[in-house]
C-alpha positions in Angstrom: 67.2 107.3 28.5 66.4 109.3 31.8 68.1 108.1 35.0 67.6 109.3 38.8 70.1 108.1 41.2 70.1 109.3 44.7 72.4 108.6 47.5 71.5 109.8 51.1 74.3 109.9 52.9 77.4 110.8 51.1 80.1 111.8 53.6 81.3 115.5 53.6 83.1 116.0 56.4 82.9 115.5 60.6 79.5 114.5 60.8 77.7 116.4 57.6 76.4 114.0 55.3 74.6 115.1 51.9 72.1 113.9 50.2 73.2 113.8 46.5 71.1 113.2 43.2 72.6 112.2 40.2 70.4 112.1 37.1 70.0 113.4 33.1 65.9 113.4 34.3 64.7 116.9 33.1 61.8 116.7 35.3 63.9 116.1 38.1 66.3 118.2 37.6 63.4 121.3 37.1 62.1 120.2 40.8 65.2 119.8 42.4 66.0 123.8 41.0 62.6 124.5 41.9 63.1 123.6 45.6 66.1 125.4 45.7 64.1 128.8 44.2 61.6 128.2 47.6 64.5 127.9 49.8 66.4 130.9 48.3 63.4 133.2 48.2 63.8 133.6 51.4 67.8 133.9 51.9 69.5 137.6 52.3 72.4 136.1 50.7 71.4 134.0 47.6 74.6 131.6 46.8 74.6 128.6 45.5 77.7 126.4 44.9 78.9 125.6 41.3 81.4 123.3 39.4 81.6 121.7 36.1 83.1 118.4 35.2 83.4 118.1 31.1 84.0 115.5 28.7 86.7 113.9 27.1 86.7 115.2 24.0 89.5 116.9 22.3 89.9 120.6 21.7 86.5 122.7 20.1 84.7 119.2 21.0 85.1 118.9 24.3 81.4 120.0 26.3 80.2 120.2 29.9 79.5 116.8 31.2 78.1 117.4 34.4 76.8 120.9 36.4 76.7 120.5 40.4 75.1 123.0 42.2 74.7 123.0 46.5 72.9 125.3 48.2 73.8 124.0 51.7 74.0 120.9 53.8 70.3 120.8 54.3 69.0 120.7 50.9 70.2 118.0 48.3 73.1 118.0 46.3 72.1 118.6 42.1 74.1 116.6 40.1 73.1 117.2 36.3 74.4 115.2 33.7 74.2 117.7 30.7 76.1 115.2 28.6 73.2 112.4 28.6 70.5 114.7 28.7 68.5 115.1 25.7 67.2 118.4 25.8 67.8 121.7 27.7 66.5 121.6 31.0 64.3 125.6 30.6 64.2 125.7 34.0 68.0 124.3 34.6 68.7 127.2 31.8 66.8 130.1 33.5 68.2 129.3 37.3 72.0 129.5 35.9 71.0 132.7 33.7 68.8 134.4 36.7 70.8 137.9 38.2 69.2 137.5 41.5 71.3 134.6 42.4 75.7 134.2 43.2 77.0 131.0 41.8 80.2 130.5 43.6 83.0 128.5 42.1 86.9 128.3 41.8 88.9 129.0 38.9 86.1 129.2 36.8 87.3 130.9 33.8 86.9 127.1 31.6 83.7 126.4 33.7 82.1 129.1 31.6 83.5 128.7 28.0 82.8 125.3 28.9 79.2 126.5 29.5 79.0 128.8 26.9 79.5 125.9 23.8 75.9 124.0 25.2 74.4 128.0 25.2 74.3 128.0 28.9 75.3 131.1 31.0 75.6 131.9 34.6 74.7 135.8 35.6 76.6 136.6 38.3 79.3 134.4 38.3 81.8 134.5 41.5 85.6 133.2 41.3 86.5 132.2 44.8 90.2 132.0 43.3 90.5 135.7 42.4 88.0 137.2 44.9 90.3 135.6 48.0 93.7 134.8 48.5 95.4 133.2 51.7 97.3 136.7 53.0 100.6 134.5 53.4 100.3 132.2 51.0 103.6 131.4 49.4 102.4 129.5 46.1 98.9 129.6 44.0 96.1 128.1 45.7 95.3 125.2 43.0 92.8 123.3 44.8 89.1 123.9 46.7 91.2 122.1 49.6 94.2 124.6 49.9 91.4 127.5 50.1 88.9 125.6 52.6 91.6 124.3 54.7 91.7 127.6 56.3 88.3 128.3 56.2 86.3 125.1 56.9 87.6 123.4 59.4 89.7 120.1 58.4 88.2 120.1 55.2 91.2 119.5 53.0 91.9 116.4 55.3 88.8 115.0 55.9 86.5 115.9 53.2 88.4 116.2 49.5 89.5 113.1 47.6 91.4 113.7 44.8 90.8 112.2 41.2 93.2 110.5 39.0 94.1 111.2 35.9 92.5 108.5 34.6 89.0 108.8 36.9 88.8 112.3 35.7 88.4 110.9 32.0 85.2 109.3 32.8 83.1 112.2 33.8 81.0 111.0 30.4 80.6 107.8 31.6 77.2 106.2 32.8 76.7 105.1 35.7 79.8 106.9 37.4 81.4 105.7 40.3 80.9 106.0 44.0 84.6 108.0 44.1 83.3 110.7 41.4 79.8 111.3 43.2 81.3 112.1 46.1 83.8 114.2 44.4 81.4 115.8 42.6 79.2 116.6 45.0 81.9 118.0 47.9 82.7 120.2 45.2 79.6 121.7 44.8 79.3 122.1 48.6 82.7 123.1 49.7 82.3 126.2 47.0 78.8 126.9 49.1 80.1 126.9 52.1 83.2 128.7 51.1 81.6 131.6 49.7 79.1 131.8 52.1 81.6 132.0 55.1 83.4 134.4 53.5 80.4 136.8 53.0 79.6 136.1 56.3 83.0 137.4 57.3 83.4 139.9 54.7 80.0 141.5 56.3 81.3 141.5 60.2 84.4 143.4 58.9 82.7 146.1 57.2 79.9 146.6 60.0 82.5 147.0 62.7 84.5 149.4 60.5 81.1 151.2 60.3 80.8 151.3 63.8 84.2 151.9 64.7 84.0 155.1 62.6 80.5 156.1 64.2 81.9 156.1 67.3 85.0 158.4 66.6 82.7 160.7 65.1 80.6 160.6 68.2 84.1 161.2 70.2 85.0 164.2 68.0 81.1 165.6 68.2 81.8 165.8 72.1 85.3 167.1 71.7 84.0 169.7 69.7 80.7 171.0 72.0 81.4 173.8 74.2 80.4 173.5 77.7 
């Protein structure tokens, strides 16, 4: 049976607040994708933030229970139950599968066999855990919070809860709890705001060096012209 849950003001951190919908609805979920396709048309950088909770089950059995996808603060937070869903979502499907867009993630190597057992793929697939690493960090980062901690500001302190062991057996489970939406759902942001100040950062390094090498072949132009 379909089921649309929304909750407007989910606490992220400082003062952001998301608006989060929870639901197996395919209709739904098709909108919610297709407001994100109107808002990305017109984004240079086209990153949306990913995670997968999955089931329960044992070994060969075990499926994803829930996508979350976040394309920013201003726009809602998806949160698709695959797991009580009783079709494929086509549009769901197509978004994941389309090259235009970067889902950003962490550790996502069992995100995508996880993916890959309910026939869903994600093109262009970004691991924040192997594409960045803390310059003087002296152990693994194992968490969203040890990476954002340096990038967004207080976010390990103020923004991630963890999970128990026990909580994260439930991601099955209808209706979840208020502790796993908002877990779910920071996820899903912090990895779009992550990824998105990196590239942000990423860009302003290269287009100095850019410009820092324009201007010493400027210098050597004038060091070279005979007066």
């Amino acid at each position: 049976m379909g089921f649309i849950k929304e909750f407007m003001e989910v606490q992220a951190h400082g003062n952001t607040k998301l608006h989060v919908i929870h639901t197996n609805d395919l209709h739904k979920a098709a909108t919610t994708i297709e407001q994100y396709e109107r808002h990305l048309e017109f984004e240079c950088h086209k990153i949306i933030g990913v995670d997968v909770e999955y089931t329960n089950d044992v070994g060969e059995d075990q499926k994803p229970a829930h996508v979350q996808l976040s394309v920013g603060k201003d726009h809602p937070v998806l949160l698709f139950q695959l797991s009580a869903a009783d079709k494929n979502c086509t549009r769901f499907d197509n978004f994941l599968a389309d090259p235009r867009y970067t889902f950003a993630g962490f550790s996502i190597d069992g995100d995508i066999e996880m993916l890959g057992r309910v026939g869903l793929e994600i093109a262009h697939f970004v691991d924040i855990q192997k594409e960045w690493r803390v310059p003087t960090a002296t152990k693994r980062l194992d968490s969203l919070g040890d990476v954002s901690g340096i990038i967004v500001h207080d976010y390990y302190h103020s923004m991630k809860k963890k999970l128990t062991n026990a909580e994260h057996q439930c991601w099955a489970r209808m209706p979840l709890s208020m502790r796993h939406i908002e877990y779910a759902a920071k996820d899903a942001y912090a990895a779009y705001e992550i990824w998105s100040r990196l590239t942000i950062i990423q860009e302003g390094l290269h287009q100095a060096k850019l410009e820092k090498e324009q201007t010493r072949k400027r210098a050597r132009c004038w060091g070279n012209y005979d007066y």
